[in-house]
C-alpha positions in Angstrom: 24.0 17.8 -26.2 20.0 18.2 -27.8 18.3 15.2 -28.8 14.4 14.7 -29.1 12.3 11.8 -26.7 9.7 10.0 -28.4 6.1 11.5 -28.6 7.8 15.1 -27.6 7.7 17.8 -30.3 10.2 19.7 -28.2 14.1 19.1 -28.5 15.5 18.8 -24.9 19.1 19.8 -24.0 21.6 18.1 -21.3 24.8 19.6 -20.2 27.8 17.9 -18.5 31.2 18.8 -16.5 33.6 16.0 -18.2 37.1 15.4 -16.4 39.1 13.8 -19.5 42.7 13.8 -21.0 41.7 15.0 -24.4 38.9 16.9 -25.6 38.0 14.1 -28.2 38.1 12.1 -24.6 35.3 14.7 -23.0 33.1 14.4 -26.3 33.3 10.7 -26.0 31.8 10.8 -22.5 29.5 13.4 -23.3 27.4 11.3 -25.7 27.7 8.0 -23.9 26.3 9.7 -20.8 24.0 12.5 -22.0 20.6 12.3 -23.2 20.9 8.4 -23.8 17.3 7.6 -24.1 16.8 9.9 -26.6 16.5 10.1 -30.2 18.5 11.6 -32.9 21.5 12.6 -30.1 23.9 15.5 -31.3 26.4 17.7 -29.9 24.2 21.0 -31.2 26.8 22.6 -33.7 29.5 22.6 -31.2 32.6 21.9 -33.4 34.5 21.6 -29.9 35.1 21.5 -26.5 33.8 24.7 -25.0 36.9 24.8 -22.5 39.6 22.8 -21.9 41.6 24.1 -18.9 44.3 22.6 -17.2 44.1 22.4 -13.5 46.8 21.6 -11.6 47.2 24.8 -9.0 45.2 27.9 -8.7 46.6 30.3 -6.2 49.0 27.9 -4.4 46.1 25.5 -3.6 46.2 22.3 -6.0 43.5 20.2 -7.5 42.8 16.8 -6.9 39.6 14.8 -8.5 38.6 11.5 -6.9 36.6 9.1 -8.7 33.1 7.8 -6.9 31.7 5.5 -8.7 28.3 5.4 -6.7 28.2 9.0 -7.1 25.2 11.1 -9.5 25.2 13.8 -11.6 23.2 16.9 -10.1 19.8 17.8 -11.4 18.7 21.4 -11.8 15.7 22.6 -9.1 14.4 24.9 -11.7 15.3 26.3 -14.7 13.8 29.6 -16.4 11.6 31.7 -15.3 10.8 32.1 -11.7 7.3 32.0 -10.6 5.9 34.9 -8.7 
């Protein structure tokens, strides 16, 4: 998702891991939880879901996702180049 804050020339990007039924499902939580104090929101060309994969068992070992309401997204240390 890009979308530009207020007084910042620079458009700013946010990415998300979405756990939904239906890709339109994904999108929809996408944009009500990325980038939502920004300006001019928009999914950045993307005409669809990147991937969609079913997960149900990998290997013999099944997947189970468990809600946490009180839980928060993870937030990158750094990004780009490293400084030496």
């Amino acid at each position: 998702m890009g979308g530009y804050r207020p007084g910042v020339l620079a458009e700013e990007h946010e990415f998300g891991f979405f756990v939904a039924s239906s890709a339109a499902e994904a999108k929809n939580k996408a944009r009500d939880s990325l980038l939502t104090r920004h300006e001019n929101q928009h999914p950045d060309a993307v005409r669809e879901v990147d991937q969609c994969l079913l997960l149900k068992e990998f290997n013999g070992y099944y997947i189970h996702l468990t809600p946490k309401p009180e839980g928060k997204p993870p937030h990158a240390v750094w990004q780009g180049a490293e400084w030496i």
